[in-house]
N, C-alpha and C positions, 0 to 999 in steps of 0.2 A: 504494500500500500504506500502510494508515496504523495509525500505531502506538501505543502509550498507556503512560501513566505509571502508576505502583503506589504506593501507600506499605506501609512493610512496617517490622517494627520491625525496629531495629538492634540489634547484638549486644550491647553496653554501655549499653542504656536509650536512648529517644529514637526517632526515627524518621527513614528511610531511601526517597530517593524511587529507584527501578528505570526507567527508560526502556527500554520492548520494541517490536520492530518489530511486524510486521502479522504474523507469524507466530510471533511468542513469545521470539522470538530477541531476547536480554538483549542491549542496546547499550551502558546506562550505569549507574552507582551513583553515585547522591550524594552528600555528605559528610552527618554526621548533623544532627539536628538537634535541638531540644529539645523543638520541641512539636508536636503536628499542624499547628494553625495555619500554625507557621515552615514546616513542609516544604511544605502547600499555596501559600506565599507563593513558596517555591522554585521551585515547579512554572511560574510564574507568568511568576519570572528566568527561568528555562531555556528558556521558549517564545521568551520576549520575545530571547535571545541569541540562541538558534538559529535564528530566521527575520534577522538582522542582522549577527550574526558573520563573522570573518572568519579564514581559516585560517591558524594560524601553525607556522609547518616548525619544529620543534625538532630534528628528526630528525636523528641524527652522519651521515648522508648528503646533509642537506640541502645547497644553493647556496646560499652566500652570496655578495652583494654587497656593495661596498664602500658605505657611511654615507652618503649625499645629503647635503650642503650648503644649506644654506639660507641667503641675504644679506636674506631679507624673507621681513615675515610672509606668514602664510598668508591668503589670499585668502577672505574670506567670499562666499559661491555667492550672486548673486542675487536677491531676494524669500525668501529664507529665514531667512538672518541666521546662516543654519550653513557654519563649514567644515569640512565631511565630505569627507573624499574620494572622488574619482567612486567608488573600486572599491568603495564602502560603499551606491552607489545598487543599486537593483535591476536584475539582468538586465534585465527585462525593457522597461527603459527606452529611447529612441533619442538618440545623442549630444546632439541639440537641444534633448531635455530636460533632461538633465541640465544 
């Protein structure tokens, strides 16, 4: 199901990006922006987050765990020169590769 971005003006001047699923159904609202330009640039972050992101439990029911310690840096990955963490690769990946 694929779903699509809107811009729409915002109620105080400026413009307003809407993310709707595949059947109309309003998912998200953006914060404003000042100019079309900026909100298409938005459009741009948003995609770029959303296929990368990663989900954080704010939620007053959430599990939390106690703080991990760290006594050494973080490991840079490889041929990459990035340290990402695995759970930042793609599903679709096989431990190997990563």
């Amino acid at each position: 199901m694929s779903g699509y971005f809107e811009l729409v003006d915002a109620p105080d001047g400026g413009y307003r990006i809407r993310l709707l699923d595949g059947t109309g159904t309003l998912m998200a609202v953006s914060v404003t922006f000042p100019t079309k330009r900026a909100a298409v640039a938005g459009v741009a972050r948003a995609r770029e987050i959303a296929g990368t992101g990663l989900i954080r439990d704010n939620c007053s029911d959430a599990v939390r765990r106690p703080a991990e310690r760290h006594t050494k840096p973080a490991r840079k990955s490889a041929g990459t020169g990035s340290a990402r963490p695995s759970s930042v690769l793609s599903p679709g990946r096989s431990k190997a590769e990563r």
